[in-house]
N, C-alpha and C positions, 0 to 999 in steps of 0.2 A: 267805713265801707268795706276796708278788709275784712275787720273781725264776720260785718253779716255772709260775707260771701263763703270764709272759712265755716262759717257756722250750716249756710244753706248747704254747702257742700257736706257734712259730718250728717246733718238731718237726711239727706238723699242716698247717702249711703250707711247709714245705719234702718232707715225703712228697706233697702235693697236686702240686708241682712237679713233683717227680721223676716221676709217673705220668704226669703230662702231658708229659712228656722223651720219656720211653719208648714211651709212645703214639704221638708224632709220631715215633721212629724206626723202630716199627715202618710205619709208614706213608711209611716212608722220606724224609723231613721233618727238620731240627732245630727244634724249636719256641725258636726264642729268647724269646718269651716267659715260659715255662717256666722258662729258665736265669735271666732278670731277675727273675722272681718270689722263684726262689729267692734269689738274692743278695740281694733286696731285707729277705726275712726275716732273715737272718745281719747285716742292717745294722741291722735293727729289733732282732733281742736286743745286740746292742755296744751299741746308744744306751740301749736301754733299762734295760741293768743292768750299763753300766758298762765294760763288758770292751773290753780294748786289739785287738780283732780287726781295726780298717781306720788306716791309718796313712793321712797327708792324700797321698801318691803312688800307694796302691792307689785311692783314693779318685774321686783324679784319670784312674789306666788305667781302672777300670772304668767311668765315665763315657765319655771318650773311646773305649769301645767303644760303649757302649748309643748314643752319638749317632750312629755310623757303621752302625748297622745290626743288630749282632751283639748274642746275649743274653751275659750278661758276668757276674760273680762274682769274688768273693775266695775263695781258696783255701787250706788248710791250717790250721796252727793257730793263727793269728791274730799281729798286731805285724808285719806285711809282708813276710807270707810271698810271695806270688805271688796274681797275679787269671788268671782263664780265660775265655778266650770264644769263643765257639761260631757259625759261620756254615755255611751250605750254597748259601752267594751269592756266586759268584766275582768280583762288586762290591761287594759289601759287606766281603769281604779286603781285594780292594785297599785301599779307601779306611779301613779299619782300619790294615791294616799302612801305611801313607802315615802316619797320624794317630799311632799310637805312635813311626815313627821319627822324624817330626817335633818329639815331647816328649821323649827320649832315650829309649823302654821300650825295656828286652831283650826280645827275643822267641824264641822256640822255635817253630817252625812243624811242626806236627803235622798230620794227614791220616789220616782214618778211610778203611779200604777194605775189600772182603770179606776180603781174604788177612791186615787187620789193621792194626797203625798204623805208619805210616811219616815220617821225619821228615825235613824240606825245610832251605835255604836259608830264609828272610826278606828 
């Protein structure tokens, strides 16, 4: 009964997220907010019932995103898979992409545009 209740709880506040995502792109905004809220829930059900979802190096990227600016997340199925973070601050990249190459993260540099997504150097 706990884990459903932790669990209903992480669902209702990661759809909270996501609306507030989506809201700030419709208003052509990324709400990194938004994106930390939600990461923050997906940390709160791993602690809370157990599950190997953040490994101590995602732990460490998504950090070192949310300090640089950007809203940040773990992503996929959990055990280290990949974290994502999201900026629409072409100072807050920088000093992102600065901040991961400085700890050795891999990076994949992506770019949302009308035509769709395109993908850079790092």
């Amino acid at each position: 009964r706990v884990w459903r209740a932790t669990f209903a709880s992480c669902c209702s506040a990661s759809r909270a997220s996501v609306d507030a995502f989506a809201a700030g792109l419709a208003a052509g905004r990324v709400d990194a907010a938004a994106v930390n809220r939600n990461g923050e829930a997906l940390e709160r059900l791993a602690r809370d019932c157990g599950l190997p979802l953040l490994t101590p190096e995602l732990e460490r990227t998504v950090a070192l995103a949310r300090r640089a600016g950007a809203g940040a997340k773990v992503s996929g199925a959990g055990g280290g898979d990949c974290a994502v973070a999201l900026t629409d601050d072409p100072e807050v990249a920088a000093r992102l992409a600065a901040a991961w190459r400085a700890a050795g993260v891999r990076t994949i540099d992506l770019r949302l545009e009308a035509r769709g997504v395109s993908v850079g150097q790092a």
